[in-house]
Backbone and ligand atoms as CSV (ligand in chain L), in Angstrom:
chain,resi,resn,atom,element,x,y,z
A,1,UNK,N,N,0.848,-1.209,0.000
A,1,UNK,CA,C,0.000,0.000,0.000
A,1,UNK,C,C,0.881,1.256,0.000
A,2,UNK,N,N,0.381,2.471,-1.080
A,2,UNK,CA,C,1.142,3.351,-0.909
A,2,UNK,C,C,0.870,4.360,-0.048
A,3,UNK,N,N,1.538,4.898,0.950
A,3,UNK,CA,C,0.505,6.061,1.965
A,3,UNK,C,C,1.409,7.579,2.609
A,4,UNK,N,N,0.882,8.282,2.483
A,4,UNK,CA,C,1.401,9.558,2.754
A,4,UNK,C,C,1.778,9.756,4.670
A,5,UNK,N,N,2.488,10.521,5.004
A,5,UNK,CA,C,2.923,10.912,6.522
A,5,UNK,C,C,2.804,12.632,5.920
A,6,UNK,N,N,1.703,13.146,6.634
A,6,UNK,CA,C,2.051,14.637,5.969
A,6,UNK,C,C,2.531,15.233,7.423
A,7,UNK,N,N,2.565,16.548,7.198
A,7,UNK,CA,C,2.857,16.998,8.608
A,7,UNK,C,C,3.728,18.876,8.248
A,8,UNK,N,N,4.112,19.236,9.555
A,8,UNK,CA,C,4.840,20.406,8.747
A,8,UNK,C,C,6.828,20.095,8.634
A,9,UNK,N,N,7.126,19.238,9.672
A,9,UNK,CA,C,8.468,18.847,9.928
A,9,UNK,C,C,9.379,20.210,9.742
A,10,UNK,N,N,8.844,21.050,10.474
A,10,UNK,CA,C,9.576,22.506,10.951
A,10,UNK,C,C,10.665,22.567,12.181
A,11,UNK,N,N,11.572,21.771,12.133
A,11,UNK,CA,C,12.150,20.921,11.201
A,11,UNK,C,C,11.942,19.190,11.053
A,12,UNK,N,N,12.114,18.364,10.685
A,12,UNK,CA,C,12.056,16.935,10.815
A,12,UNK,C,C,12.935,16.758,11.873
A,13,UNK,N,N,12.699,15.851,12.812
A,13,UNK,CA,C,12.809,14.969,13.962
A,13,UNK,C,C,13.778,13.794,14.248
A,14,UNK,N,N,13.892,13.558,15.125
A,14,UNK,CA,C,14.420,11.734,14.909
A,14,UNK,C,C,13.121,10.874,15.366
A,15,UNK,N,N,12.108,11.541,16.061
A,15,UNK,CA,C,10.983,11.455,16.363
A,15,UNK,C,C,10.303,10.997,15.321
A,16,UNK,N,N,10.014,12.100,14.370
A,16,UNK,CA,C,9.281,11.789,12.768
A,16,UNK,C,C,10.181,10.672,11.807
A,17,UNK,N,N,11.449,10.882,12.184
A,17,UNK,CA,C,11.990,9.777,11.573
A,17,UNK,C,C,11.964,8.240,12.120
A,18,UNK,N,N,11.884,7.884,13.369
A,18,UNK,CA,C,11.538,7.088,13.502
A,18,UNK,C,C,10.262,6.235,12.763
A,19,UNK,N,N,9.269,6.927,13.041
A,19,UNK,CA,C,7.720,6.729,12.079
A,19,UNK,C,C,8.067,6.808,10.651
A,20,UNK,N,N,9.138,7.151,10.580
A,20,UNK,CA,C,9.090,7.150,8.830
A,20,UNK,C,C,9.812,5.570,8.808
A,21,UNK,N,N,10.769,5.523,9.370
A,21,UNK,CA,C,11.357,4.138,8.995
A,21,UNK,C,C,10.254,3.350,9.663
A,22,UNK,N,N,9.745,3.023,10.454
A,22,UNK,CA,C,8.558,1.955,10.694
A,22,UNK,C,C,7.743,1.841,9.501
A,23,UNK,N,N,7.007,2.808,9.346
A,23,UNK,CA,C,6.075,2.688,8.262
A,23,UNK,C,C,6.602,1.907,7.084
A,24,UNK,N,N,8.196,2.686,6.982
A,24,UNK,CA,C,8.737,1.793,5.640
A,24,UNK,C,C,8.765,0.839,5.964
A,25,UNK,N,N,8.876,-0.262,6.762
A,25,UNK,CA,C,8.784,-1.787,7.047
A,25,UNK,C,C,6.980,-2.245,6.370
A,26,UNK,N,N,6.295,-1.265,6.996
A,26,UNK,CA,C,5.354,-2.030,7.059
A,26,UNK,C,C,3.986,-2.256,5.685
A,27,UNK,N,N,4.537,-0.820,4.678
A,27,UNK,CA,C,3.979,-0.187,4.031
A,27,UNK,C,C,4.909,-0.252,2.496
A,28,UNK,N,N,4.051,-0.383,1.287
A,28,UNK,CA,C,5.020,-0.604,0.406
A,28,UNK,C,C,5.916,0.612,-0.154
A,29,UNK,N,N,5.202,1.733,0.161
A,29,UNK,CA,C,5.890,3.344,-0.295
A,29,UNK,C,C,5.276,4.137,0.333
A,30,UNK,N,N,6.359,5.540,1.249
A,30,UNK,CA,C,5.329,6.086,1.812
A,30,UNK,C,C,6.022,7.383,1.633
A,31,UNK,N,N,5.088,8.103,1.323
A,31,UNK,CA,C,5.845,9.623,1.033
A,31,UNK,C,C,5.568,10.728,2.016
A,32,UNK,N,N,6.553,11.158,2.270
A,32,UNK,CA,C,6.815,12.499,3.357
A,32,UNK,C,C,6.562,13.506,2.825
A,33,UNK,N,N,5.290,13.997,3.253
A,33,UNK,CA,C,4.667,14.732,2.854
A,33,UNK,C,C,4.474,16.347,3.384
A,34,UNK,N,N,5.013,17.686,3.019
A,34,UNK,CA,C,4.747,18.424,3.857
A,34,UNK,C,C,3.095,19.146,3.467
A,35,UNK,N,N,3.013,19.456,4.289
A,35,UNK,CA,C,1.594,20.342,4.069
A,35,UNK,C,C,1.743,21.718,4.459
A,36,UNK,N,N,1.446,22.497,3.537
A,36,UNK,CA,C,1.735,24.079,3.651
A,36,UNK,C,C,0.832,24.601,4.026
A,37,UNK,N,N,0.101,24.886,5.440
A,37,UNK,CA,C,-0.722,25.819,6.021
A,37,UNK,C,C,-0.655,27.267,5.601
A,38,UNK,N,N,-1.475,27.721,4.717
A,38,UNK,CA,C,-1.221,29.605,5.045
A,38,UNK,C,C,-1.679,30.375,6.192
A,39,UNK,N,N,-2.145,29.468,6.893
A,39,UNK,CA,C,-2.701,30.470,8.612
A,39,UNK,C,C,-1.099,30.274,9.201
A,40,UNK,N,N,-0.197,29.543,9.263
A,40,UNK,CA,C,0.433,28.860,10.161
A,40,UNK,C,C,2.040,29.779,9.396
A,41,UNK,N,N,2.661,30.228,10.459
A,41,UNK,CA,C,4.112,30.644,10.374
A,41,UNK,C,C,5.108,29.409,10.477
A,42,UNK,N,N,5.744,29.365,9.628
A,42,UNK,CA,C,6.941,28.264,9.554
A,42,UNK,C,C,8.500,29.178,9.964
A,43,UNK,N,N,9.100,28.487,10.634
A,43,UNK,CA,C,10.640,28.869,11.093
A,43,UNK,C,C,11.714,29.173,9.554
A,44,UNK,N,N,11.322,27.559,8.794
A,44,UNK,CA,C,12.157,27.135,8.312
A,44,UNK,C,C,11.595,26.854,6.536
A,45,UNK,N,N,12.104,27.536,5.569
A,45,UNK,CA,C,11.255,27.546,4.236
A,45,UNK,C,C,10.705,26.419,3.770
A,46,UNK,N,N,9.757,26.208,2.607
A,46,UNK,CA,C,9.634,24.883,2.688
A,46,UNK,C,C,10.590,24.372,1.722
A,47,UNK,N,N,11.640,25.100,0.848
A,47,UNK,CA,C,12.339,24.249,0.248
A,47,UNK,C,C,13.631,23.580,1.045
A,48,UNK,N,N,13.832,24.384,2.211
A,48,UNK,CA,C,14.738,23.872,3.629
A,48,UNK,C,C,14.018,22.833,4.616
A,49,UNK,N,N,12.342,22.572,4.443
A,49,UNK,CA,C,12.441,21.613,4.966
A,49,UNK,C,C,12.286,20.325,4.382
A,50,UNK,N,N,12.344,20.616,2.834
A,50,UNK,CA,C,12.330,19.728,1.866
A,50,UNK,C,C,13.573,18.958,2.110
A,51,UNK,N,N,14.308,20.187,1.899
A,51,UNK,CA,C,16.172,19.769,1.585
A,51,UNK,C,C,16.198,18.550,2.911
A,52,UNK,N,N,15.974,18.950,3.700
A,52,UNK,CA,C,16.288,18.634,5.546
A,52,UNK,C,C,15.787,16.963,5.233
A,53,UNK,N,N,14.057,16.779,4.820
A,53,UNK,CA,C,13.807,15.068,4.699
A,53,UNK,C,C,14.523,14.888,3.831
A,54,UNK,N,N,15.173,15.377,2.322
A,54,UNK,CA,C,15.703,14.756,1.184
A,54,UNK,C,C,16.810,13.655,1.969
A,55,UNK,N,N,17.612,15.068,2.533
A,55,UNK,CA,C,19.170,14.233,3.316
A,55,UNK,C,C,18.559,13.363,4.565
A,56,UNK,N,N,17.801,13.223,4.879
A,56,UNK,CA,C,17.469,12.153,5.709
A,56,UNK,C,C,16.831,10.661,5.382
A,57,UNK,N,N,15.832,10.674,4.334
A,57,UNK,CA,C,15.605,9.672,3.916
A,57,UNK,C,C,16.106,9.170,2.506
A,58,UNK,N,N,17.400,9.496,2.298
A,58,UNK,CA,C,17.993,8.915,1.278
A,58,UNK,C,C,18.572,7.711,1.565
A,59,UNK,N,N,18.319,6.776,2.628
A,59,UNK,CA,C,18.953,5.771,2.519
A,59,UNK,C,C,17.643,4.569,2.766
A,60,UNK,N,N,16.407,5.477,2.641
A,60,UNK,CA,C,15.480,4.712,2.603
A,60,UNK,C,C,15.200,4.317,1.422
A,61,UNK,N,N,14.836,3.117,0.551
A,61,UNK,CA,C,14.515,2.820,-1.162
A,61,UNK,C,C,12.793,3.503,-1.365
A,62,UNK,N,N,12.106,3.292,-0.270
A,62,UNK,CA,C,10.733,2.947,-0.558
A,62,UNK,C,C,10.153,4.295,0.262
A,63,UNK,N,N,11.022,5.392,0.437
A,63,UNK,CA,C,10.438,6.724,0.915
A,63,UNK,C,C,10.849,8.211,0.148
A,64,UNK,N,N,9.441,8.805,-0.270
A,64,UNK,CA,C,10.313,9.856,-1.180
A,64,UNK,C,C,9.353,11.049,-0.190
A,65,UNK,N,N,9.967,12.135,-0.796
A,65,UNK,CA,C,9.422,13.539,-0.067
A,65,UNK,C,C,8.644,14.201,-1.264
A,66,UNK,N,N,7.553,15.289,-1.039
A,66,UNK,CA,C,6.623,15.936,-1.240
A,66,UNK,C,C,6.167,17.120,-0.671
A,67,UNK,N,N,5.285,18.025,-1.463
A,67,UNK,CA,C,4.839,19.143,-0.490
A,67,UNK,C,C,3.669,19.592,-1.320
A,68,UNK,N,N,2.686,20.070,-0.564
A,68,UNK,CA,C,1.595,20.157,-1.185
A,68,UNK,C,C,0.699,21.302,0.047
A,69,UNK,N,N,-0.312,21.848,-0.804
A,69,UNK,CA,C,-1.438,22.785,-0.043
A,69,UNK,C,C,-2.632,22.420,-0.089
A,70,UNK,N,N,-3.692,23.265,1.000
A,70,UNK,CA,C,-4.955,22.405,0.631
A,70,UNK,C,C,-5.295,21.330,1.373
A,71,UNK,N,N,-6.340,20.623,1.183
A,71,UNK,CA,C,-6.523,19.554,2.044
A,71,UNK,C,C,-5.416,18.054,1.713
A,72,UNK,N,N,-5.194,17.619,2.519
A,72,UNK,CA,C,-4.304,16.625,2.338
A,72,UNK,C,C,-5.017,15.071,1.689
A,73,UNK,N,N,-6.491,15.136,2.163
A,73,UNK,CA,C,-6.964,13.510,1.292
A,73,UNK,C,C,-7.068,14.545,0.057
A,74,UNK,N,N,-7.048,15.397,-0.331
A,74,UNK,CA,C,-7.431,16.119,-1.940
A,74,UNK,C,C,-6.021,15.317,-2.428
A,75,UNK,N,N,-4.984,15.837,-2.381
A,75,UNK,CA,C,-3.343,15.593,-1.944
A,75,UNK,C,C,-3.423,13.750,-2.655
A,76,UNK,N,N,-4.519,13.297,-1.404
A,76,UNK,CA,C,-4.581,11.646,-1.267
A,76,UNK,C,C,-4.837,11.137,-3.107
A,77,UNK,N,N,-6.442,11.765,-2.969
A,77,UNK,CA,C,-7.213,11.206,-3.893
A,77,UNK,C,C,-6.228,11.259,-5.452
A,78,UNK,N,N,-5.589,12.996,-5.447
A,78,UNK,CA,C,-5.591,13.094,-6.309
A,78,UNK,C,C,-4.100,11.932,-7.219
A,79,UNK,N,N,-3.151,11.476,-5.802
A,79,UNK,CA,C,-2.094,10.564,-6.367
A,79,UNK,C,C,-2.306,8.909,-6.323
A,80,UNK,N,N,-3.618,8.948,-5.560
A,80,UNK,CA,C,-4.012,7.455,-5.489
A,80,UNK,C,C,-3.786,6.797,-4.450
A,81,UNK,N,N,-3.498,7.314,-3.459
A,81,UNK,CA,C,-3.167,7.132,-1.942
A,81,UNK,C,C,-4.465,6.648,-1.451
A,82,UNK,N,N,-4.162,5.241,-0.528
A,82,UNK,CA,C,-4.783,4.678,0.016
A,82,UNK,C,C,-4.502,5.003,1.314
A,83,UNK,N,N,-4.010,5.257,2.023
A,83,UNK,CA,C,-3.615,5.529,3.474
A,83,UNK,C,C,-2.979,6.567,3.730
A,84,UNK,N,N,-2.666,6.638,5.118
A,84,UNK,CA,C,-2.228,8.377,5.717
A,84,UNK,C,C,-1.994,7.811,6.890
A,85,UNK,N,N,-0.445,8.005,7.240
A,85,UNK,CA,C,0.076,7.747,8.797
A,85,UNK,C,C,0.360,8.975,9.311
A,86,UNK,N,N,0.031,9.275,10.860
A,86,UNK,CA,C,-0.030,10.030,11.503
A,86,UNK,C,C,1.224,9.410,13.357
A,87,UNK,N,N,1.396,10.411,13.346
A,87,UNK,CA,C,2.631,9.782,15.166
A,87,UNK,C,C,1.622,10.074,16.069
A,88,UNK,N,N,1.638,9.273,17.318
A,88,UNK,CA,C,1.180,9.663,18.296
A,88,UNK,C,C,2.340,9.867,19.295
A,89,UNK,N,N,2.048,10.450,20.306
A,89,UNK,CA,C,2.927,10.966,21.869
A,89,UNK,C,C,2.554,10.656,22.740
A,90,UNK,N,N,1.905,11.541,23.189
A,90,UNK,CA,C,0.547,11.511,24.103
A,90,UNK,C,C,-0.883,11.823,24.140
A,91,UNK,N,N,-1.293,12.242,24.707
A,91,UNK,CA,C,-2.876,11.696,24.890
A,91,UNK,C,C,-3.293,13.385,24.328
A,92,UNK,N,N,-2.512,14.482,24.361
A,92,UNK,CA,C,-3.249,15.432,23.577
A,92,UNK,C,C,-2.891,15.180,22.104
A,93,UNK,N,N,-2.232,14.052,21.487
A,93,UNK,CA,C,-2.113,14.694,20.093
A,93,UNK,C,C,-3.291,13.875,20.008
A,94,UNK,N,N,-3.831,12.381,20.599
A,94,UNK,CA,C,-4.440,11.639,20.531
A,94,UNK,C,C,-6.110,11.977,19.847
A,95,UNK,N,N,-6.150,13.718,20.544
A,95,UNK,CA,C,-7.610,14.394,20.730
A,95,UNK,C,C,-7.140,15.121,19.648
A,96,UNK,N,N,-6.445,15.585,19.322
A,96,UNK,CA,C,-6.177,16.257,17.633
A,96,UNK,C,C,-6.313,15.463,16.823
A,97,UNK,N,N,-5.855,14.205,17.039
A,97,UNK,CA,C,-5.335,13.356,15.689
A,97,UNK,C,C,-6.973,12.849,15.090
A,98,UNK,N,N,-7.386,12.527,16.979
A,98,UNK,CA,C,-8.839,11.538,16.196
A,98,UNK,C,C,-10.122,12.792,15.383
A,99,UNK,N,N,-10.242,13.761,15.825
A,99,UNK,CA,C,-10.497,14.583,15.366
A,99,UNK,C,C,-10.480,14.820,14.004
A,100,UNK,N,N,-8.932,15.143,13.751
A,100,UNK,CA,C,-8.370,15.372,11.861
A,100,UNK,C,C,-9.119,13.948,11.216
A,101,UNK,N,N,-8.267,12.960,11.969
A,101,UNK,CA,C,-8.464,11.601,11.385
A,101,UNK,C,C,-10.005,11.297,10.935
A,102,UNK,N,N,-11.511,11.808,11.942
A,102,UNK,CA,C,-12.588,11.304,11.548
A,102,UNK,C,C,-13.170,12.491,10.648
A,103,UNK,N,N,-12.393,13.683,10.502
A,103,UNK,CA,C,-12.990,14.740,9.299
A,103,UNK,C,C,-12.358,14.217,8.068
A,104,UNK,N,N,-11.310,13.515,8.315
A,104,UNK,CA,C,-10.883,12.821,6.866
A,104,UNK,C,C,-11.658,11.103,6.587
A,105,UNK,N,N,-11.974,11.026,7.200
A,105,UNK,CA,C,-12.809,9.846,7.128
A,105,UNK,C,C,-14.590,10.186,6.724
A,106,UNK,N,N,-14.631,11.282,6.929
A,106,UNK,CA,C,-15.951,12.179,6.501
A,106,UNK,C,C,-15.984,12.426,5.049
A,107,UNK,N,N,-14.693,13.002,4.614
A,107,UNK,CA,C,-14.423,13.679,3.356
A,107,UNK,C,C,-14.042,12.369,2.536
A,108,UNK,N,N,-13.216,11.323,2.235
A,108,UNK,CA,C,-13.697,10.272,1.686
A,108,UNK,C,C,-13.257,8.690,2.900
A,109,UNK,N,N,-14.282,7.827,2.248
A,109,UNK,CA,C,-14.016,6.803,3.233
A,109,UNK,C,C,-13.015,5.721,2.992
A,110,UNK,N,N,-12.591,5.981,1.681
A,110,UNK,CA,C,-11.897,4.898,1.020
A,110,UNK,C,C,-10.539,5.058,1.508
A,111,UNK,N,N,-9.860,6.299,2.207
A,111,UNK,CA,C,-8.736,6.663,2.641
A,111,UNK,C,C,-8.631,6.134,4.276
A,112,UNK,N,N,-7.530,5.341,4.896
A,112,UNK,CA,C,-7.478,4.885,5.788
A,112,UNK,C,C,-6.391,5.856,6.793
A,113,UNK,N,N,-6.748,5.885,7.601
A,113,UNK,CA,C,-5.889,7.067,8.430
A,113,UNK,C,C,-4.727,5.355,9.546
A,114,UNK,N,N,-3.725,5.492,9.769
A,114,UNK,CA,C,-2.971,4.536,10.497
A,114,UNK,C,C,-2.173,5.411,11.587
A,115,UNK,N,N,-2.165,4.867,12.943
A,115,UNK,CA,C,-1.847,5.558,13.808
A,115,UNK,C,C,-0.201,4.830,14.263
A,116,UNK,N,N,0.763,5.384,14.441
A,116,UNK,CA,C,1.586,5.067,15.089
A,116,UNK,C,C,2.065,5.034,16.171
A,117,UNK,N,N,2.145,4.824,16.952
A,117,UNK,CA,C,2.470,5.346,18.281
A,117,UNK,C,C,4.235,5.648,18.530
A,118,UNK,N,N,4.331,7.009,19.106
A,118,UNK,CA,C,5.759,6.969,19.386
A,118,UNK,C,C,6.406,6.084,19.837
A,119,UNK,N,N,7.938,6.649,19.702
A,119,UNK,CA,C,8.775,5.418,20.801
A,119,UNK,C,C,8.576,6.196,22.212
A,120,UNK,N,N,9.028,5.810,23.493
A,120,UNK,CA,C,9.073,6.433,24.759
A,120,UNK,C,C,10.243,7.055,24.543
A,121,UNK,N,N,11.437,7.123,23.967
A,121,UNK,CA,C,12.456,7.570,24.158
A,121,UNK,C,C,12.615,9.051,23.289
A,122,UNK,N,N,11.172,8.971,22.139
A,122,UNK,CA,C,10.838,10.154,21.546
A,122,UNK,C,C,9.202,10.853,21.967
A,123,UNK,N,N,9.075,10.052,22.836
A,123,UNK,CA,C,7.486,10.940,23.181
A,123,UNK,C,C,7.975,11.944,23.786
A,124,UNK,N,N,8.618,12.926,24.261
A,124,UNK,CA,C,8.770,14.124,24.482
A,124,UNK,C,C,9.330,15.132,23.200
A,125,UNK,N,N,9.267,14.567,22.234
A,125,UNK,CA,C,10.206,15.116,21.157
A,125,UNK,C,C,9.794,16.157,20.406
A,126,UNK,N,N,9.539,17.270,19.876
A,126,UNK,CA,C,8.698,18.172,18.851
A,126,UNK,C,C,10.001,18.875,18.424
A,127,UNK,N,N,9.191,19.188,17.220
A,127,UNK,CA,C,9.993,20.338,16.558
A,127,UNK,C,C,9.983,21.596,17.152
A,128,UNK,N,N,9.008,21.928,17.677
A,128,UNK,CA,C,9.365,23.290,18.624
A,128,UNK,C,C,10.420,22.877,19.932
A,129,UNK,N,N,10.563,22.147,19.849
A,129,UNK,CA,C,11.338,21.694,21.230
A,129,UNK,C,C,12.341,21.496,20.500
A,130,UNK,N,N,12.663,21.370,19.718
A,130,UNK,CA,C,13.711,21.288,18.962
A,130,UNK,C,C,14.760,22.487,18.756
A,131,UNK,N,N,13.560,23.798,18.518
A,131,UNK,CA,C,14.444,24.845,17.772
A,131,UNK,C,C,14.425,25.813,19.101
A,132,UNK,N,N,13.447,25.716,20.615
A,132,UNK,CA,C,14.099,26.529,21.359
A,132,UNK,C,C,15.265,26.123,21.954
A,133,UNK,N,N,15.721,24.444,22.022
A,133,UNK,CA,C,16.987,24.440,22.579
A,133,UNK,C,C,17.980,25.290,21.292
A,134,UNK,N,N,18.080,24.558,20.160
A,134,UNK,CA,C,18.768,25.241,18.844
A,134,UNK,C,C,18.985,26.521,19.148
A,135,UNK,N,N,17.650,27.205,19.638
A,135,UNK,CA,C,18.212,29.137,19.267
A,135,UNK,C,C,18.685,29.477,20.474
A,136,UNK,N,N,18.732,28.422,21.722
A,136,UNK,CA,C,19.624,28.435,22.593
A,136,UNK,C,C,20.830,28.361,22.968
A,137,UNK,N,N,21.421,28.251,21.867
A,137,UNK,CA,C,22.637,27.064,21.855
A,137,UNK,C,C,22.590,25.566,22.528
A,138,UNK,N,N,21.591,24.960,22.130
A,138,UNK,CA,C,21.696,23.727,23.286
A,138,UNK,C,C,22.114,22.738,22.509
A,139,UNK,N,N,22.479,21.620,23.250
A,139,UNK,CA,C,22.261,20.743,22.392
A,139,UNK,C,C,21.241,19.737,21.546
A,140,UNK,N,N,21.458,19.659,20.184
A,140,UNK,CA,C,20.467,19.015,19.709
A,140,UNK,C,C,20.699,17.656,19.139
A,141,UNK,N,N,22.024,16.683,19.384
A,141,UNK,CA,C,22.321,16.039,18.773
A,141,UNK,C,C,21.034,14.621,18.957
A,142,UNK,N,N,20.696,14.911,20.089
A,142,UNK,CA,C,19.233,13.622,20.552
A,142,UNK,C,C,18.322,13.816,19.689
A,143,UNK,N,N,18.062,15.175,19.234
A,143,UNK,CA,C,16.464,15.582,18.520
A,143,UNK,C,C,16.757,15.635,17.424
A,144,UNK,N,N,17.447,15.703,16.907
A,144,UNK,CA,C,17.503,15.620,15.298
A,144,UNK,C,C,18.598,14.586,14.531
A,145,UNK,N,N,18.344,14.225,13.339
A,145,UNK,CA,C,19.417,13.497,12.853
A,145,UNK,C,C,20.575,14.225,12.491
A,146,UNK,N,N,21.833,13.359,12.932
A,146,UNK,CA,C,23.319,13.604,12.303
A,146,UNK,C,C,23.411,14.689,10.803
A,147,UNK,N,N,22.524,14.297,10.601
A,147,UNK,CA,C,23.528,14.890,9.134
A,147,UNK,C,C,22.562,16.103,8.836
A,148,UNK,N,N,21.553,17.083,9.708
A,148,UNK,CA,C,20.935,17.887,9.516
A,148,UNK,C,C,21.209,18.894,10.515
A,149,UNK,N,N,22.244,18.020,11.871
A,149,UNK,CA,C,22.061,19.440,12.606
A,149,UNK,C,C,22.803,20.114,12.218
A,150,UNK,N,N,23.716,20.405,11.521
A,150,UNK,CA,C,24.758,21.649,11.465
A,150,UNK,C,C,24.095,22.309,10.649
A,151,UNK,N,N,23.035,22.071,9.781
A,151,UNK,CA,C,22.016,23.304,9.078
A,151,UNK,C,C,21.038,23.972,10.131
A,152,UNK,N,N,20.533,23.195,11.028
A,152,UNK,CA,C,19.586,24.225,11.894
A,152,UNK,C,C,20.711,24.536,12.886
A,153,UNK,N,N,21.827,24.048,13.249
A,153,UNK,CA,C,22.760,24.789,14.108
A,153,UNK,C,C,22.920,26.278,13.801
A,154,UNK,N,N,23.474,26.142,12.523
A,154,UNK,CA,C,23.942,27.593,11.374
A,154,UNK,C,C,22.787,28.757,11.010
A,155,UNK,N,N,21.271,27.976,11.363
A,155,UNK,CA,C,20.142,28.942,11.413
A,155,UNK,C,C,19.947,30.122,12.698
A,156,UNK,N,N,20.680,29.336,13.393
A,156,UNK,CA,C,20.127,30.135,14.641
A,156,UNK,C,C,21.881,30.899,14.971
A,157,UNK,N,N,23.043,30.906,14.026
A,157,UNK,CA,C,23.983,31.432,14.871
A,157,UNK,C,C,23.392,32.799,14.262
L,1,ADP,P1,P,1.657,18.951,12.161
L,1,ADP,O1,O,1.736,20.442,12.133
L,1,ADP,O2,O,0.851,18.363,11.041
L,1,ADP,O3,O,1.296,18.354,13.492
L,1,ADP,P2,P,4.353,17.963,12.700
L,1,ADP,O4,O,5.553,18.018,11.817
L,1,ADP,O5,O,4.428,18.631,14.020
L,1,ADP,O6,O,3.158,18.504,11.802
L,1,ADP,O7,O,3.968,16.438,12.951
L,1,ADP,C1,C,3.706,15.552,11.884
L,1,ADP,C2,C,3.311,14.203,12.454
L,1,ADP,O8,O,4.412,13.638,13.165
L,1,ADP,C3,C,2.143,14.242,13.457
L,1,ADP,O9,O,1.361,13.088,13.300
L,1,ADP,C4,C,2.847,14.214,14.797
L,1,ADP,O10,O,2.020,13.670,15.807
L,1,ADP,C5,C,4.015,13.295,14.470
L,1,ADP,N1,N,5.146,13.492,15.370
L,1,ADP,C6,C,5.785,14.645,15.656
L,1,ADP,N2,N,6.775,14.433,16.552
L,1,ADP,C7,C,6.747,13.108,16.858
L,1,ADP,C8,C,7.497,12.260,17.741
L,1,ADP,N3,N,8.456,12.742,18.526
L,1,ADP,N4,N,7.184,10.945,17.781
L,1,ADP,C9,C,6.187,10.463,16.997
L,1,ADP,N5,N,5.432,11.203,16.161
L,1,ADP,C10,C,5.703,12.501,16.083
């Protein structure tokens, strides 16, 4: 099955990456998908947070990146997407997620929403938590992958 992970990944995670490599086990192609809110302020452009998944899931075969506006099953329908994985944490994304998840189950039914559940060692993890240690100088080598922090390092000197 082919299925989308949309999200904003302002910046991508080891968190979100985790869920990306699961899914790739379990799923035959799954594309990282950003979704461009125009209500919503982003840190980081979207062709930087393009760049950011490119260098991260290049060593995956069966995961490519994307970006798109608008509703995301539109997104679905219009590439033939059968499914849509979403991360869980805790129990508030739980009340967001089921929420999104049953307005997309409203809008068509043929699209399956799949829930992941974090790891414990990333359920505290966000991208905002990410970039106030970053514009802190903190360290970020736990929250993000190797080969991306010295670009959000270099954002915030
Ligand atoms: P959005 O603005 O759509 O919530 P995010 O980039 O914050 O975009 O999150 C995209 C998806 O990744 C969401 O399903 C979110 O719950 C999930 N996610 C974010 N951080 C983590 C994490 N540390 N562990 C597991 N899932 C996560």
């Amino acid at each position: 099955m082919k299925v989308i992970f949309p999200g904003s990944f302002d910046p991508i995670t080891k968190g979100h990456m985790d869920i990306i490599e699961r899914a790739s086990k379990v799923f035959g192609e799954v594309i990282v998908l950003i979704m461009d809110n125009p209500s919503k302020e982003y840190t980081f452009s979207k062709e930087m947070r393009l760049a950011m998944i490119e260098t991260c899931i290049q060593n995956l075969p069966n995961v490519t990146s994307d970006s798109s506006t608008g509703l995301t099953i539109d997104y679905a329908k219009k590439h033939h997407i059968q499914g849509l994985i979403r991360g869980i944490r805790e129990v508030m994304d739980y009340e967001y997620e089921m929420q999104q998840a049953t307005i997309n189950m409203l809008l068509d039914p043929q699209i399956e929403t799949f829930f992941l559940l974090s790891r414990p060692e990333y359920s505290f993890l966000s991208s905002s938590a990410t970039k106030i240690v970053a514009k802190n100088k903190g360290d970020i080598t736990r929250f993000v992958p190797k080969c991306i922090s010295d670009v959000i390092k270099s954002y915030y000197q």
